[in-house]
N, C-alpha and C positions, 0 to 999 in steps of 0.2 A: 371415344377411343381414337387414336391416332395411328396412322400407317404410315411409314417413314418410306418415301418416294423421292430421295432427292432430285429436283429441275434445275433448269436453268431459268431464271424466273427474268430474263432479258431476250429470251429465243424467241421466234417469229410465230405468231398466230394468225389464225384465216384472214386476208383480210377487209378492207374498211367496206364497210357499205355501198352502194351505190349514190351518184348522184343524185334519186329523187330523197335519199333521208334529209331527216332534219338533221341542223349542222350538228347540235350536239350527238349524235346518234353518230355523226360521220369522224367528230375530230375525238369522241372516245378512245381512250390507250388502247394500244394493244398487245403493249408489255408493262412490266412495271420502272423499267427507266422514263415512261414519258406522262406518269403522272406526273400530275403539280400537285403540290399539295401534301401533307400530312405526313412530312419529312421526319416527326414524331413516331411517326408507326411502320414507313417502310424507308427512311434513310440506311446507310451502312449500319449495321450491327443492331438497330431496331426490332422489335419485337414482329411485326408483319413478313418485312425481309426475312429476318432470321429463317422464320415457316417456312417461308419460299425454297429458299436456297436449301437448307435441311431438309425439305421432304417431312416435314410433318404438319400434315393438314391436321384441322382439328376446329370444333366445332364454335362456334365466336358471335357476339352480336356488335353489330356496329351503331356506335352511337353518335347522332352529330345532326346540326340542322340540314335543308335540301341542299341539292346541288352540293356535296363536299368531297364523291365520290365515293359513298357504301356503295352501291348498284355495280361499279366499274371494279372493283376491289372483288368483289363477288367472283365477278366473269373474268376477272385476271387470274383469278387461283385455280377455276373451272380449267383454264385453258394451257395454264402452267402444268398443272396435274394431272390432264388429259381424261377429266371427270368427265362424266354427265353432266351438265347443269340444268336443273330443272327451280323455273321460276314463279314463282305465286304470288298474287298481292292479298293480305288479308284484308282489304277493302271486298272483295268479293268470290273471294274463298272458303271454303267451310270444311268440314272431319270427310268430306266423301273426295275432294281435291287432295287432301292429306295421303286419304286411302290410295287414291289410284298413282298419287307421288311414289308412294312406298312400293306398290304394285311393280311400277316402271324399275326402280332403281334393283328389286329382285331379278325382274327379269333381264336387266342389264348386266350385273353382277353375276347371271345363270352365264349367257352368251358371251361373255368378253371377259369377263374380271374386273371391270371398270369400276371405281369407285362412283356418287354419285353425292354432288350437293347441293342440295336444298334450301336455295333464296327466295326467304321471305320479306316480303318487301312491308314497312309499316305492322310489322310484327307484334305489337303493341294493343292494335283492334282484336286481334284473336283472345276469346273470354279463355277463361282457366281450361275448361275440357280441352279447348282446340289446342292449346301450349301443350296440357300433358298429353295430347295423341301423338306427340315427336317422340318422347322419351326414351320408351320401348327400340324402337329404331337407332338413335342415336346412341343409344350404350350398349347394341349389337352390332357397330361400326357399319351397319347397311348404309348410313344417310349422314353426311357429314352434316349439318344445319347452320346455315346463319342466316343471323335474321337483321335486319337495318329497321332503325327506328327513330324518330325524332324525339322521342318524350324518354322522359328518366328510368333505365329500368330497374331501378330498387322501388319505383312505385308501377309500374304498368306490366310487369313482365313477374311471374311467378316463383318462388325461389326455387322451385325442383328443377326446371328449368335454367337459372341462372345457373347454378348448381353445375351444370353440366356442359357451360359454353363461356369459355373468356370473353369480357367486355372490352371492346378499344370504343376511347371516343377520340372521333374526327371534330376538327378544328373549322370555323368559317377559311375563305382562301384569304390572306392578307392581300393588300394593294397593290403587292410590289408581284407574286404571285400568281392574281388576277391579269396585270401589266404581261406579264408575259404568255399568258394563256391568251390575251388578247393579239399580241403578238404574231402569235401562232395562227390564231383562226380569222386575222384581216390579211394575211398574204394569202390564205383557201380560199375565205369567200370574196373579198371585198378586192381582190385584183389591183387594178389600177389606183382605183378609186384613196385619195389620198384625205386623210382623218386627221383632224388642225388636235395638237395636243390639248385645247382646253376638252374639245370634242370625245378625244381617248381616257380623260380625266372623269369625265362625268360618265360615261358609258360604264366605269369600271367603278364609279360612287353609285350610281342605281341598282349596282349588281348584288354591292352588300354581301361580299365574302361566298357567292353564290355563283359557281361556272356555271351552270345550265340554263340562268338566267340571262350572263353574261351573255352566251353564242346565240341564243333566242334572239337577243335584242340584236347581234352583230346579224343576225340571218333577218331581222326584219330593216335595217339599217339599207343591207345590202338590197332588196326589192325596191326597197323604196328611194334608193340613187337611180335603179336602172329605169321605174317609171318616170322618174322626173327627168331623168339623160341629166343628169351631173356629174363631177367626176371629183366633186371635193364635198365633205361635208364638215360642219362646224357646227357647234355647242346649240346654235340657235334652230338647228335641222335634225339633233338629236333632241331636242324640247319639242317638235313639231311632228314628229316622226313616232314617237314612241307614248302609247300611254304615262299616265301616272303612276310609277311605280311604290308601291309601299314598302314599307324598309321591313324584314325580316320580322315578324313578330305571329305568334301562334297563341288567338284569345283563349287559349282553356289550360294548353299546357306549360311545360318547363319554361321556357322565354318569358309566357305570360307571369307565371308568378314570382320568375327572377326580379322583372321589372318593377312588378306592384312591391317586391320585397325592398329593393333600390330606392323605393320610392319613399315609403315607410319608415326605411333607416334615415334617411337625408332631413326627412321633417323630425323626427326624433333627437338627429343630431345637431338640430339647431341650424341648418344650411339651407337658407331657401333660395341660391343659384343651383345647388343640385337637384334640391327638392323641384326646382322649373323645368330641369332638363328633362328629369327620367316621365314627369309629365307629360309634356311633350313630345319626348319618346311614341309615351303613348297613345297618344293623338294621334300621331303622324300612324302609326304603327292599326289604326283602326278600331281601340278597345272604344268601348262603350262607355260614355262620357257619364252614364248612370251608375256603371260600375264604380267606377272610380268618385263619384259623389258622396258614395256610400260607403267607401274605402276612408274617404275622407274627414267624412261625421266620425267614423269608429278613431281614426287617429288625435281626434280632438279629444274624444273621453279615456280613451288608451293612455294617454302620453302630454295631453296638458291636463287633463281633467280639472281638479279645483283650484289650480294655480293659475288660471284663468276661466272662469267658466264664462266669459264671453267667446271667447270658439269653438265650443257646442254651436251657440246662436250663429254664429257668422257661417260656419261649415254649411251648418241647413239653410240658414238662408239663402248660402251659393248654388245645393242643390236647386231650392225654389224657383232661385233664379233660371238656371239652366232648363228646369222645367218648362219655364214662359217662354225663354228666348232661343233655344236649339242652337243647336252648329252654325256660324261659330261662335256667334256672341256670347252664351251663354258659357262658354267655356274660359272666359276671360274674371268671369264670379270664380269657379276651383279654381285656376289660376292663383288667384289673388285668397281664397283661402286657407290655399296649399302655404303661400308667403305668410298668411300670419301665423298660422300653426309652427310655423317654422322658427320664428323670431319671439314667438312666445312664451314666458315660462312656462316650465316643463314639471310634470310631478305623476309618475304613474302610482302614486302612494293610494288613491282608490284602485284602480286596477288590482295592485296587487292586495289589500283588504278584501276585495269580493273574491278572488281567485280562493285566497285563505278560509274564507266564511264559508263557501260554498264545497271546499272540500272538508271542513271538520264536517258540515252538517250530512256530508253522503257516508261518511263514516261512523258517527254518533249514535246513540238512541232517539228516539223520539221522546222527548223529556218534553210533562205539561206545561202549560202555561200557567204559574203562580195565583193561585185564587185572587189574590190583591187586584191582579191586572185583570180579571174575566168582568164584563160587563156583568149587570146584575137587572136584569127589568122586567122580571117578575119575580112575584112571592117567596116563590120555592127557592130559585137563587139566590136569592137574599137569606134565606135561614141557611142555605148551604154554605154561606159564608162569604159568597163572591163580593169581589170589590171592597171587603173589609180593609182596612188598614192602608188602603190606597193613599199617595202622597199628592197632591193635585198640586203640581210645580206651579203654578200661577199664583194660589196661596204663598208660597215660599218667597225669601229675602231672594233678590235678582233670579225669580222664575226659576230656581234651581233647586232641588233636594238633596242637600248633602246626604252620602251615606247612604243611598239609595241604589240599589242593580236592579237593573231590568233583566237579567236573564234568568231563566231557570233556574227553580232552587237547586244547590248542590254542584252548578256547571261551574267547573274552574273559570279564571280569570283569564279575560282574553287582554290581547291590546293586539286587532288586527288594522286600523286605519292608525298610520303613522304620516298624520302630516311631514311633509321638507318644508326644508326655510327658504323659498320662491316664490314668489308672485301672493295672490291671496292666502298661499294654504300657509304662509309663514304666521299672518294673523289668527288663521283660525289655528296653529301651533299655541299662538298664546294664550286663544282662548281656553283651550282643550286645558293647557298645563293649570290655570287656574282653576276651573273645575275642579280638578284632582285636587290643587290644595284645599279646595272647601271639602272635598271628601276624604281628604287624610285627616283634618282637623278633626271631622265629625264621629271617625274613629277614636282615634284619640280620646275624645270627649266618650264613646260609649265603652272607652277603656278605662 
């Protein structure tokens, strides 16, 4: 439900923090002219802004990786709208925090009129009940709700739910973006202290489209000029200064499986400098180098299958390898597997024959297995007819039986493995067609 409140969504709120917060805690907006960032959703005439400015709060989930500013966007509309804000993390929240949220925002609602919104922070951990305990509330206009999340919510988030809350997704900050978020927060903390541009360049590459990361690093930057008493720093003093940062990647969710998807298309498509990078990626990014071994076996039988079956063997092998030799050597084997999968002929023509066999048979009958074909090794099977009439291909002109089907009496004619004309599977194309001519001939003849 929506209550149409027009603000001024640039008017002044409480302000900043104190000196002992953290910087990011300190350089937070405190209207919506001094975000950076996701000029998509609150630039002029945007969909965000729009809310603002019109007075129509309404209930939203925000989608986007950390550090993008869902948390700040939250407290901006809180403080525009002269709400309540009341904040939870579903990391460690559960239906009785829910309860006494709803509790509060009655009793606020009783005493003031006040509206009240409910920031759920990683919204995406709460199981089905704890999502549908907002419902109720939210389509009685007591509890405006948004919730920020990093993962997909067409997969993690409930449809009754969505149902009742528009989706914005926020954007990583681009460089230029970041550049001046940086800006901003080396004239607060870092004073004097003058930052050599290779220095300002890399501080805003670690940060990876990430403010909260960025002023972290600027707020540890900053400590560590004033124990050393220097008053310049450079590239070689932010490499000494700061852990090793890892670039944005989340091993279970959305990111994670964009990449492996990236990764998958690039050897599919025949590209093994892309197919290197989005590996890499994931390297850098901390997936499990077993994971990805096993990602890699499947794309050998997926997508070269018999138009090479030499990268089946090589795929395993590189696992093997990795097995014996760990980080990092071992990662230099899928490297070089990834390459040939890549450069190799391609034919998912098995793939998509089991896909096909496997869905007639879930939809079929259970049709017997032809007396011809049943083993026969005892007595009684043999009067019952088993294995009569059997054609023992080795007997036959080139080990073949014209005229011969192996499937169930009565099953229509398939043709689900269609070889392509690539790599091995073009010869076994030829062998297949000849086949068939000995088994049209053989018609024929019993025509």
């Amino acid at each position: 439900m929506s209550q149409s409140h027009p603000v001024d969504p640039m008017r002044a709120v409480p302000a900043r923090p104190g000196a002992s917060a953290p910087l990011a805690e300190r350089m937070r907006p405190r209207e919506l002219g001094e975000l950076i960032g996701q000029t998509h959703l609150v630039g002029p005439g945007k969909p965000l802004n729009i809310a603002f400015t019109s007075g129509q709060l309404h209930s939203m989930i925000l989608w986007g990786p950390p550090g993008v500013g869902k948390t700040t966007l939250a407290r901006l509309m809180a403080d525009a709208f002269d709400a309540d804000f009341i904040a939870l993390s579903a990391v460690f929240a559960g239906v009785r925090e829910i309860r006494e949220a709803v509790a509060r925002a009655e009793a606020t609602r009783a005493a003031s009129g006040r509206q009240t919104i409910l920031f759920v922070d990683e919204v995406h951990r709460f199981n089905k009940a704890q999502q549908d305990a907002f419902l109720p509330y939210v389509e009685r206009g007591l509890l405006t709700f948004v919730g920020a999340t990093t993962e997909n919510p067409s997969f993690e988030l409930n449809s009754a739910l969505l149902s009742r809350a528009t989706v914005y997704v926020l954007s990583p900050l681009s460089a230029e973006e970041l550049g001046e978020l940086f800006d901003r927060a080396a004239r607060q903390e870092l004073g004097a202290v003058q930052v050599s541009e290779p220095a300002r360049a890399r501080l805003i590459d670690l940060a990876d489209g990430d403010a909260r990361r960025l002023l972290n690093s600027i707020e540890q930057i900053s400590t560590a000029t004033q124990a050393a008493g220097v008053s310049g720093v450079d590239e070689s003093f932010v490499e000494h200064t700061l852990a090793r940062s890892l670039r944005r990647f989340d091993k279970g969710g959305d990111v994670f499986y964009d990449q492996i998807s990236a990764l998958h298309k690039s050897v599919r498509g025949s590209s093994p400098d892309a197919a290197l990078y989005w590996l890499c990626r994931m390297f850098d990014g901390g997936a499990d180098p077993r994971y990805l071994a096993r990602r890699i076996v499947r794309m050998a039988w997926e997508d070269v299958g018999l138009a090479d079956p030499r990268a089946a063997r090589l795929a395993l092998d590189a696992a093997e390898t990795y097995e014996r030799l760990g980080s990092p050597e071992g990662e230099l084997a899928l490297a070089e597997a990834v390459i040939y999968l890549a450069v190799a002929a391609k034919s998912n023509a098995g793939y998509v024959a089991y896909n096909a066999a496997r869905s007639f048979v879930a939809g079929d009958l259970s049709r017997p297995v032809p007396e011809r074909f049943r083993n026969a090794p005892t007595r009684l099977m043999k009067q019952l007819g088993y294995g009569k009439g059997y054609r023992y291909a080795h007997d036959e002109a080139e080990a073949y039986a014209p005229g011969e089907t192996y499937f169930p009496d009565g099953m229509p004619r398939v043709e689900w493995y269609r070889p392509v004309a690539r790599g091995l599977e073009a010869r076994i194309a030829e062998k297949l067609a000849q086949l068939h001519e000995l088994d049209r001939r053989a018609q024929a003849d019993d025509d």
